[in-house]
SEBAZA-383559 format. One line per field, with one value per residue (C-alpha): residue number from 1; y, z, x; chain. Coordinates in nm, 4 decimals. Each point is the difference from the previous one (the first is absolute). Layout:
N
nr = [NUM|...]
v = [Y|...]
w = [Z|...]
u = [X|...]
kette = [A|...]
//
This chain:
163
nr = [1|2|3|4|5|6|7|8|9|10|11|12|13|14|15|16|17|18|19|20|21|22|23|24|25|26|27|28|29|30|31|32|33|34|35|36|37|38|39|40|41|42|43|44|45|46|47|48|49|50|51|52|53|54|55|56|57|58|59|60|61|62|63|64|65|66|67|68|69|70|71|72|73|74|75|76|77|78|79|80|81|82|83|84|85|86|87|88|89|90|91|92|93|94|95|96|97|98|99|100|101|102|103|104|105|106|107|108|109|110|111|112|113|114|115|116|117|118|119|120|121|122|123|124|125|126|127|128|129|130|131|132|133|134|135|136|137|138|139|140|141|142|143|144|145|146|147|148|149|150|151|152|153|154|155|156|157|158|159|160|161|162|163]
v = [11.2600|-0.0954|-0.0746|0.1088|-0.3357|0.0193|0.3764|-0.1361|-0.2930|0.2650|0.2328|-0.2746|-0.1688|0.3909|0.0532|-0.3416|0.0841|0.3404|-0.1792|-0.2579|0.2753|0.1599|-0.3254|-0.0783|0.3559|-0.0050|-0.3756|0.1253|0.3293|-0.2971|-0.1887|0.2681|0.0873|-0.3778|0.0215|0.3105|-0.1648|-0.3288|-0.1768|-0.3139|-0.2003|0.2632|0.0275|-0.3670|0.1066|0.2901|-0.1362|-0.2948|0.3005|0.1952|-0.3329|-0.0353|0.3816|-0.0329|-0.3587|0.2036|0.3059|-0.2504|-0.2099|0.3605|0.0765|-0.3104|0.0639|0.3633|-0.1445|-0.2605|0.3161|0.1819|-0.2905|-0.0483|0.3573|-0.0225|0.2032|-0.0033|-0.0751|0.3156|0.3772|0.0578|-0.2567|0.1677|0.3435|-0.1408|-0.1676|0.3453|0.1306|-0.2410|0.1109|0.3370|0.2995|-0.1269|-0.3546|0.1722|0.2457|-0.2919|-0.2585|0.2499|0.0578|-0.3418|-0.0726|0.3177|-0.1192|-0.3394|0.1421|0.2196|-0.3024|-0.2535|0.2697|0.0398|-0.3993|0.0531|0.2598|-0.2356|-0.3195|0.1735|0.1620|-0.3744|-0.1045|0.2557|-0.0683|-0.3866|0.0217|0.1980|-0.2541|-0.2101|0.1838|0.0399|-0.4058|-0.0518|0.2465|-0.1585|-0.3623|0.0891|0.1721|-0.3271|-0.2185|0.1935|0.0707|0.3499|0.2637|0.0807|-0.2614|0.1721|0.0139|-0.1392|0.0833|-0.1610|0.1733|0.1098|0.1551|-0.2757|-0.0846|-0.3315|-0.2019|-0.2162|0.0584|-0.3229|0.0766|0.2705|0.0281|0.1022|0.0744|-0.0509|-0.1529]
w = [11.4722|-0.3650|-0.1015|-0.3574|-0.1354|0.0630|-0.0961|-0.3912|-0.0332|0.0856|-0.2425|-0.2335|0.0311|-0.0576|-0.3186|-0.1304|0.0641|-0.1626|-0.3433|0.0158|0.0970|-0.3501|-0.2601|0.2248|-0.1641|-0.3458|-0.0237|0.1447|-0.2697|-0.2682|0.1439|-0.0251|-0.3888|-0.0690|0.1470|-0.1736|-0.3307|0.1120|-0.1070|0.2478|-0.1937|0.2219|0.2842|0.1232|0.0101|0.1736|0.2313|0.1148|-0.0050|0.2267|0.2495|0.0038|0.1064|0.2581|0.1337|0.0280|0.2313|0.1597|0.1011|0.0871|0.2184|0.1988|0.0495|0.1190|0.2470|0.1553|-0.0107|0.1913|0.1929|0.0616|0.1418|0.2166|-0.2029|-0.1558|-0.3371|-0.1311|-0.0151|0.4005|-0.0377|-0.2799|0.2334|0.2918|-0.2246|-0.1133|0.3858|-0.0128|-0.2706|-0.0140|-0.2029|-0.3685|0.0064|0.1635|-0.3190|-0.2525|0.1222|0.0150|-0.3435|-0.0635|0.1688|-0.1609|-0.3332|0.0808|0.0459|-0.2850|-0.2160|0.2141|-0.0501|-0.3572|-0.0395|0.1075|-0.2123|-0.2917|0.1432|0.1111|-0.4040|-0.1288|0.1893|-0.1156|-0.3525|0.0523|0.1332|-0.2680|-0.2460|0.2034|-0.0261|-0.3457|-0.0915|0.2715|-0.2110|-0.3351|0.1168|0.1073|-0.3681|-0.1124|0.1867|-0.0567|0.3187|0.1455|0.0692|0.3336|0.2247|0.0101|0.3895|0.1035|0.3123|0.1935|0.0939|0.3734|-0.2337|0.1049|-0.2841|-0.1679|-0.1587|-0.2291|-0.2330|0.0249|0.3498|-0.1097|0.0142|-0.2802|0.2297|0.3105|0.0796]
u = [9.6005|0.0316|0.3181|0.1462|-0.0203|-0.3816|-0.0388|0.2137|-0.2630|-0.3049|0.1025|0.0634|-0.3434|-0.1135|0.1732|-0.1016|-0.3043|0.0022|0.1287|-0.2719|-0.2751|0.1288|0.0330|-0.4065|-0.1155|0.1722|-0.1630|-0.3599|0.0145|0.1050|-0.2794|-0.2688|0.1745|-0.1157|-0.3463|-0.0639|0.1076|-0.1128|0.3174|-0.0696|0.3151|0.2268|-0.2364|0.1076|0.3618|-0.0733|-0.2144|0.2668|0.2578|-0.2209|-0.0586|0.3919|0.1076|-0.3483|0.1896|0.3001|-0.1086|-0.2022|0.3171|0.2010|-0.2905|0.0405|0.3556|-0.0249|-0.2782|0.2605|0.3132|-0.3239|-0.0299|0.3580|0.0421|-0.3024|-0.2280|-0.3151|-0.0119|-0.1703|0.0164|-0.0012|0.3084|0.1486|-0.0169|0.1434|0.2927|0.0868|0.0220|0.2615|0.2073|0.2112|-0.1272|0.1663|-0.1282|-0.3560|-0.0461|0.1247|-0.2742|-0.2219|0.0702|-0.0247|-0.2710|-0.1597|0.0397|-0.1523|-0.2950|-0.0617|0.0813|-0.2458|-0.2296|0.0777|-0.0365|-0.3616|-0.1257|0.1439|-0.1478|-0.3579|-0.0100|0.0884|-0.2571|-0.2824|0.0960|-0.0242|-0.3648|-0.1500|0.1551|-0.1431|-0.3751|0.0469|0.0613|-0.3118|-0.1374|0.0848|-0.0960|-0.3482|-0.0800|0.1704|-0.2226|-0.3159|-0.0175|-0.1349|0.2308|-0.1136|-0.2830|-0.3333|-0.0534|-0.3470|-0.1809|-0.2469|-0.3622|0.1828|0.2624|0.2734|0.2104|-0.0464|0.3065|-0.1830|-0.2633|-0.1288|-0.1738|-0.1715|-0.3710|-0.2500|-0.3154|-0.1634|-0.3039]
kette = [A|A|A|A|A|A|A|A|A|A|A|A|A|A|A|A|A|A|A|A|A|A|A|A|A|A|A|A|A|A|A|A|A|A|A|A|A|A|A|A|A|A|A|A|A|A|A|A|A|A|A|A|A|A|A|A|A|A|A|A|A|A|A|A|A|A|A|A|A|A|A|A|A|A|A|A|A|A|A|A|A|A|A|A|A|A|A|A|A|A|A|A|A|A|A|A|A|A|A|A|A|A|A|A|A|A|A|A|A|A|A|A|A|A|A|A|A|A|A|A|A|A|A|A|A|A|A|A|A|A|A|A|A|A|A|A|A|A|A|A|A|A|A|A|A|A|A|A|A|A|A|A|A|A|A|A|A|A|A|A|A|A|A]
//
């Protein structure tokens, strides 16, 4: 049976969490605001911003996984269920709440992190992009095949006739 001291430091951990999930998605939406300008000078701040918040849930995590632990539960959302069997009907709707709200804002964290993401790899084509014009290097590697039709990776092998 949890007792109320451990039922304060859950909700506690929950409400951190909930404040970090928020200051994680107005730094990711700053983040993607400086990849869209390209404004690397604030990207770096952002970035070690971003690392410190993810260090943070990260260490809340652990914690709620040794309350779990500590209660005889499983640290995830069959644990979470069985912890609010446990409770009575007000603490039961407020985690759920809680616990509701953590979600949408993990979930929320992701979109942000998975459109960063998108926007940082066709940066990425484009410089690849860039460099190969810059090198006079082709666009795109003719593909070569072989009489059998198998591919061939280097040019060098390739035959001019047959005897």
């Amino acid at each position: 049976m949890p007792t109320t001291t451990s039922l304060k430091q859950f909700e506690a951990l929950l409400l951190a969490d909930l404040q970090l999930l928020e200051h994680l998605i107005t730094t990711l939406k700053a983040e993607r605001q400086s990849l869209k300008e390209r404004d690397y000078a604030s990207l770096e701040t952002l970035i070690s911003r971003k690392q410190s918040y993810l260090t943070s849930i990260s260490q809340n995590a652990n914690q709620r996984s040794k309350l779990f632990a500590s209660l005889g539960l499983i640290p995830d959302t069959t644990g979470f269920k069985q912890l609010l069997t446990l409770c009575d009907q007000a603490q039961k709707e407020h985690f759920e709440s809680l616990w509701h709200s953590l979600q949408k804002k993990l979930q929320e964290s992701k979109r942000c992190n998975e459109t960063n993401h998108r926007i940082i790899n066709r940066t990425q084509l484009v410089v690849e992009r860039f460099l190969r014009i810059y090198r006079g290097q082709p666009l795109a590697p003719k593909a070569l095949y072989a009489k059998q039709g198998q591919p061939i990776s280097d040019a060098t092998g390739r035959l001019i006739g047959t005897a």
